[in-house]
N, C-alpha and C positions, 0 to 999 in steps of 0.2 A: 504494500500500500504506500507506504513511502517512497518505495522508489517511482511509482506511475504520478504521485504528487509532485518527485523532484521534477521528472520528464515532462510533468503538465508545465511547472513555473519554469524550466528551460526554453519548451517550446516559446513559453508567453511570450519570456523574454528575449527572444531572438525574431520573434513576429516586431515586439514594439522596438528593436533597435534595426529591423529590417524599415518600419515605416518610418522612423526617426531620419533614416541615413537615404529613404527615400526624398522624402520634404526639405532635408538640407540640399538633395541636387538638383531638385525642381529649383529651390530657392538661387542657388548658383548658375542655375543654366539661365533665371529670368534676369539676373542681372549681367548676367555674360551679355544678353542677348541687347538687353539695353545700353550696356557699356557700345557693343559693336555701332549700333543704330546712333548713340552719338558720334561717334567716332565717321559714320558713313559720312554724317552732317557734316562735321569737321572738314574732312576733306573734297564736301562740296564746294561748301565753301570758300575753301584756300580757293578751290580750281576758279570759282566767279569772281572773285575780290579783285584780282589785276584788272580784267576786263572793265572791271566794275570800278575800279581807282582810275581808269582812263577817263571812261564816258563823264564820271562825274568833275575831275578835274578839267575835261575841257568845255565842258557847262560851265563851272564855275569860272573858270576865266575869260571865257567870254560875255559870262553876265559881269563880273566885274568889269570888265572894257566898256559895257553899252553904260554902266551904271556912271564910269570917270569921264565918259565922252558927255553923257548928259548932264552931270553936274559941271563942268569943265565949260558949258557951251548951250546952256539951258537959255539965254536970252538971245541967241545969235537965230538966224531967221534962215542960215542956209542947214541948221540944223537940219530942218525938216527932211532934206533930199537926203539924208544919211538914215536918216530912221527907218525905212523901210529895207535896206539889204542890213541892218543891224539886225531887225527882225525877221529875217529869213536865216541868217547865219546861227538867231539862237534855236530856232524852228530845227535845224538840222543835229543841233547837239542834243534836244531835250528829245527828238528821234532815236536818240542813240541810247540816251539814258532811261528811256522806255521799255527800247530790248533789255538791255541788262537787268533794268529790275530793279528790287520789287517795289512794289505798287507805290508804297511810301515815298520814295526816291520820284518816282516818274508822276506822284501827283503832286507835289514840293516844287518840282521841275516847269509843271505843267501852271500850278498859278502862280510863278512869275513869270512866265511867258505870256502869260493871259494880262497880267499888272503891266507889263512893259506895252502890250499890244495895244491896253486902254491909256497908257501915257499918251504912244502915238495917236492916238483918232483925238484925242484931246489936244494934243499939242498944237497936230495938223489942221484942229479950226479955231485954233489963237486962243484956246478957256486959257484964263489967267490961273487959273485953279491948278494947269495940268501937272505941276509939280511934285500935287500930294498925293499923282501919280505914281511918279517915280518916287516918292519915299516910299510907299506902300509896296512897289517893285523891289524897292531896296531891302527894305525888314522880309520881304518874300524868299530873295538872293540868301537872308542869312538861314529862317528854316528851312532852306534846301540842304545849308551846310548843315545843319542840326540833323536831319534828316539821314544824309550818306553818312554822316559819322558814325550814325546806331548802326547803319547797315555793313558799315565796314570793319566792326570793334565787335561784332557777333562772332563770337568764337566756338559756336555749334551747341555749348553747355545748354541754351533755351532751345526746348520745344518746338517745332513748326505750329 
């Protein structure tokens, strides 16, 4: 009788350190799997970031070029024939920073091009006003930079 008691409490115990040693590898294979999944992100990542330090570096420079040409020459009257291939040259970058991405980035992009666009239609029918145009194009220009910086300092640790 004792000995089918000790056999029972072996069995037991080798059932519960069977499901003990099971739950621990579930538990390691669920964080393996998560560790990988960040890690996939990561070097998404890396791979878009150059692409993506281009596009928005030459957005940014050339919204600062339209932003120092129009404070620079905001009263001058031959301004105006500049402002329309300024806004087409931004039109081609905020194109670029659309593809790369993501959304953030390319709608940041998109209302200062839209700020700079309503400068011009103001400009070009003489509002006195149109200036607080281009400040509002201006503070636009800075959260775009606010904007690429979160996108480029993501280091895959967050979630999609």
């Amino acid at each position: 009788m004792g000995a089918a008691i000790g056999g029972g409490l072996a069995g037991l115990t080798a059932v519960g350190t069977s499901w003990f040693n099971l739950r621990v590898a579930r538990l390691q294979h669920e964080a393996q799997e998560t560790e990988a999944a960040r890690q996939r992100r990561f070097e998404v990542l890396r791979e878009r970031r150059e692409p993506r330090s281009m596009a928005y570096s030459n957005f940014l420079s050339e919204g600062q070029e339209v932003i120092d040409i129009v404070r620079s020459r905001l009263g001058e009257a031959d301004l105006k024939d500049e402002l329309l291939p300024l806004l087409k040259r931004l039109q081609k970058q905020r194109a670029n920073v659309a593809v790369v991405g993501p959304q953030p980035a390319a709608d940041a992009a998109f209302a200062f091009l839209k700020a700079f666009a309503e400068f011009r239609i103001e400009f070009c029918r003489d509002n006195p006003d149109a200036w607080k145009k281009a400040v509002k194009a201006e503070a636009l220009l800075e959260q775009f930079t606010l904007a690429v910086r979160a996108v480029l300092e993501d280091d895959g640790s967050r979630p999609q």
